[in-house]
N, C-alpha and C positions, 0 to 999 in steps of 0.2 A: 474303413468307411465311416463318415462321418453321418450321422443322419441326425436332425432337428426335428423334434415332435412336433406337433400343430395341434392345441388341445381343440376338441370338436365342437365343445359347449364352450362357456363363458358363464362366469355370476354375474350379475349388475344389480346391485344393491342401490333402490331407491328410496326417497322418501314418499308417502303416500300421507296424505290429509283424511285423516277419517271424523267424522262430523261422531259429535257426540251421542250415544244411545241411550233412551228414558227408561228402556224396556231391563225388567230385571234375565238376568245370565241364570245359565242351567236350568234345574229342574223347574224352577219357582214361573221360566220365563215360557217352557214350551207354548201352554195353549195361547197365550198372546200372540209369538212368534209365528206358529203353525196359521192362527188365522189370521194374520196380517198380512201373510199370503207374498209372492214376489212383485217386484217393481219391474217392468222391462223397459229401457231408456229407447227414444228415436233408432228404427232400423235393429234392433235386437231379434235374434231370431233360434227360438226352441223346435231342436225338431223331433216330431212325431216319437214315441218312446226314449226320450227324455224326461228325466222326472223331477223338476222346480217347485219346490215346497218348502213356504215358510217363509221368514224374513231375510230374501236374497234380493240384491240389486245389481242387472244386469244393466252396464252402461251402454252409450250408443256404441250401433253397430256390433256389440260383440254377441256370440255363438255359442250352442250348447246342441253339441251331436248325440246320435244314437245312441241310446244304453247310457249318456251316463246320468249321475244323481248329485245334486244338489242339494241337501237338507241342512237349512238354517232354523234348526228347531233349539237348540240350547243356547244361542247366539245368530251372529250374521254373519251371511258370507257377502262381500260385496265384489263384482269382477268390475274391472274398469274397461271402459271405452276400448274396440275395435281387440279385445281376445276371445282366444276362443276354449271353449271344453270341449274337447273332443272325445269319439267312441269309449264308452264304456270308462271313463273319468269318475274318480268319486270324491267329492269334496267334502269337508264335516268337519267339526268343530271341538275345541276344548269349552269348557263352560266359559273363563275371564277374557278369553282371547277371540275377536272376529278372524274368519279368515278372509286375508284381503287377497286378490289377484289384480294387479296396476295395469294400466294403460298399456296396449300389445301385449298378453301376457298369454303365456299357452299352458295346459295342462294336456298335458301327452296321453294319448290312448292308454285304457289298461291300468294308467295310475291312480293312486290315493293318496289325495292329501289331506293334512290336517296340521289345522292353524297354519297355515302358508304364510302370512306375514305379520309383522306386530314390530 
């Protein structure tokens, strides 16, 4: 018998425009970062024990579920337009690297990332 896999997932490796940062990286950058606090674009929507702190910018329309955490304290996390973070997500940073999430971009329940694009 002959059978043909169908892989579930897919990569799609894009390119992403990230505007340049003034703010110094790592330790040097927290209290800047922490109170510069999030940006949330048109239609962005955090919900209720969700935790956005620091220098994150949520584009329009996208989402940040229950439980999860967002901390752009050593760096920035930026999600683009119309994705979502879903339950109990945790996103976080290397000191030289933002992490970026593009345009439709999901983070699956449960998971953590770190530095996601560059």
């Amino acid at each position: 018998m002959d059978v043909t896999a169908t892989p579930r997932f897919s990569t799609v490796h894009m390119t992403v425009e990230i505007p340049d940062d003034e703010l110094p990286t790592g330790h040097a950058g927290i209290a800047q970062r922490l109170e510069l606090g999030p940006r949330l674009g048109p239609g962005a929507y955090v919900s209720s024990g969700a935790t956005v702190v620091g220098d994150v910018s949520l584009g329009e329309e996208s989402s940040v579920w229950y439980g999860a955490v967002l901390r752009g304290d050593i760096n920035r996390i930026i999600v683009g337009a119309r994705s979502n973070i879903q339950d109990c997500a945790v996103v976080h940073l290397a000191d030289d690297c933002p992490a970026v999430i593009g345009e439709r971009g999901d983070r699956w329940p449960w998971c953590s990332s770190s530095r996601v694009h560059r």
